[in-house]
N, C-alpha and C positions, 0 to 999 in steps of 0.2 A: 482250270481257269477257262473261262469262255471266251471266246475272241468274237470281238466287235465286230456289228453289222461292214457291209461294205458297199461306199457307192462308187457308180462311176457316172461320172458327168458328162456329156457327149455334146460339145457344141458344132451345128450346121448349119453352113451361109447358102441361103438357097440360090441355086442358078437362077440365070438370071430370065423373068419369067415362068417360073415353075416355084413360087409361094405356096398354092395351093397343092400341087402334087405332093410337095416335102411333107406339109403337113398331112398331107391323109398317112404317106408314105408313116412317115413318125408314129402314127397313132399305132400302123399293123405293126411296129415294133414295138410299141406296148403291150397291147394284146396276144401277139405271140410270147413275149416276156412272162405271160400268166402262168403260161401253162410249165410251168419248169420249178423243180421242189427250190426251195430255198430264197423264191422269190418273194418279196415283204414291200412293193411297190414299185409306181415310176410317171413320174410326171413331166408334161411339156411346159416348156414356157414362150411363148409366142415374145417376137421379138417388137418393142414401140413401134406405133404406125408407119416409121419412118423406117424402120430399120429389116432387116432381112435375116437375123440370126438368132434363128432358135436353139433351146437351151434343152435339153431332154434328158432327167435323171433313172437312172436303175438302182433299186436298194435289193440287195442280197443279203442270206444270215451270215456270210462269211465270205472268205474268199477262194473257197473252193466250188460251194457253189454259183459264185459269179462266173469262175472259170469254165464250167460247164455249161453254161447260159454260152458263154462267147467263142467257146470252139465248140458249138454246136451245127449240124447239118444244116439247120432250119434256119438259125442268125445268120448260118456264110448266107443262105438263100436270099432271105433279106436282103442283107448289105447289098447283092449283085443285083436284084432288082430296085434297087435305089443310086445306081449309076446316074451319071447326069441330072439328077435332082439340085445338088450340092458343089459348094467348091471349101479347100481349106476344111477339113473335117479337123477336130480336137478334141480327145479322148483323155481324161483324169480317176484314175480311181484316188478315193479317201475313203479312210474311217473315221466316226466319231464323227463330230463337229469341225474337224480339221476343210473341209470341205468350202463351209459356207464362207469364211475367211480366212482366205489368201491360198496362195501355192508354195511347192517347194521353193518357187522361184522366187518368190514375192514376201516377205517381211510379213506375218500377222500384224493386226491391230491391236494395240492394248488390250485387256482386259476388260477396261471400262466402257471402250466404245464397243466391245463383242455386244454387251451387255446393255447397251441401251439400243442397239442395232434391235435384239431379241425382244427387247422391250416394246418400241416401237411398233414392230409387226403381230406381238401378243396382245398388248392391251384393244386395242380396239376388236378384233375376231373376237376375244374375252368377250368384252362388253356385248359384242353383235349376238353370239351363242344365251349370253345369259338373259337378255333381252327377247330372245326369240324360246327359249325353250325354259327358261329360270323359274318361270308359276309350275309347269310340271315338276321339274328338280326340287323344288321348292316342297313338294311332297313326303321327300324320301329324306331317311336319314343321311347323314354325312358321308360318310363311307358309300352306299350306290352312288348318293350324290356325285362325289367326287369321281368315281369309278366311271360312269355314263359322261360326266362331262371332260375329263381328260383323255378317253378312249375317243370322243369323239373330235376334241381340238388338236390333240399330238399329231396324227396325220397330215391335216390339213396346216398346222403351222408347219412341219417336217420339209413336205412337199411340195408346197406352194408362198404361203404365208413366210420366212423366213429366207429362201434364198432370193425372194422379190424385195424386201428388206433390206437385204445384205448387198444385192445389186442398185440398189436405187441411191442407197450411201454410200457404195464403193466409193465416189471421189472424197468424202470425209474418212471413211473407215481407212484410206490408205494415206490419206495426208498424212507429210513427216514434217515435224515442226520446222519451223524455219528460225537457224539462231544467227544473230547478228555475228557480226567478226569479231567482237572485242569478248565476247562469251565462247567463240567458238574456240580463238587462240588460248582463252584459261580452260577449256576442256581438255586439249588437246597437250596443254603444258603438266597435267596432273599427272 
């Protein structure tokens, strides 16, 4: 049996004054991230104009080799030249989908709100991919068809397109319904 990819989520509040360091900072941790077998991406997320905390993911084939990504020579290097960039550093690994909604900490969302979260950041990149490349696709049979256009969306909804989704609805995707008192005390009487 094959064990599922593995990410870790690394969020960092940049010192204060030092935005733009963090970010270049961030990026040579991507790029050093390249060069190591079992790496399958990693992307930043810059934090609203207002805000300071950037969001930086690593996708490994598993989690042995994440673990050699992260007790590596050249990561410790990193990290210590990234001293005083950041405050409150926060480290998550996930597998799967468990990632984009919720934490151990934290109660997933329905089902249904995963699923229109996903929606939500799908359909439009859809539309924008088949709109901008759909007359060449448009050529080929079904099968490349489908082959070129899901190799080329999976990525980009993976890494960018759905955890911006998932954070933009966090406050619905986490709402917990709210029941009156007189439903709450026959919930609670069953």
């Amino acid at each position: 049996m094959s064990t599922p990819p593995v990410t870790l989520m690394v969020s960092r509040r940049a010192a204060h004054g030092r935005y733009q360091d963090l970010l270049a900072w961030l990026h040579e941790g991507e790029h050093l991230a390249t060069d190591f077998p079992g790496y399958l991406g990693s992307g930043i997320l810059a934090p609203p104009a207002e805000g300071d905390e950037f969001q930086i993911i690593f996708r490994f084939t598993n989690e042995h080799t994440l673990h050699a990504w992260e007790h590596s020579a050249s990561r410790r290097a990193w990290l210590h030249r990234g001293n005083g960039l950041f405050e409150r550093p926060q480290e998550q690994r996930v597998s799967g989908l468990d990632g984009w909604f919720g934490t151990s900490q934290a109660p997933r969302p329905p089902r249904w709100k995963q699923a229109v979260a996903i929606w939500l950041a799908f359909f439009p990149v859809s539309l924008l991919f088949n709109l901008l490349f759909g007359h060449w696709l448009g050529m080929l049979d079904l099968v490349p068809r489908v082959l070129l256009s899901t190799l080329g969306l999976t990525p980009v909804m993976v890494y960018l397109f759905i955890p911006l989704s998932t954070r933009l609805l966090a406050p619905w995707l986490n709402a917990r319904p709210v029941v009156d008192g007189h439903a709450a005390q026959s919930l609670r009487s069953r």
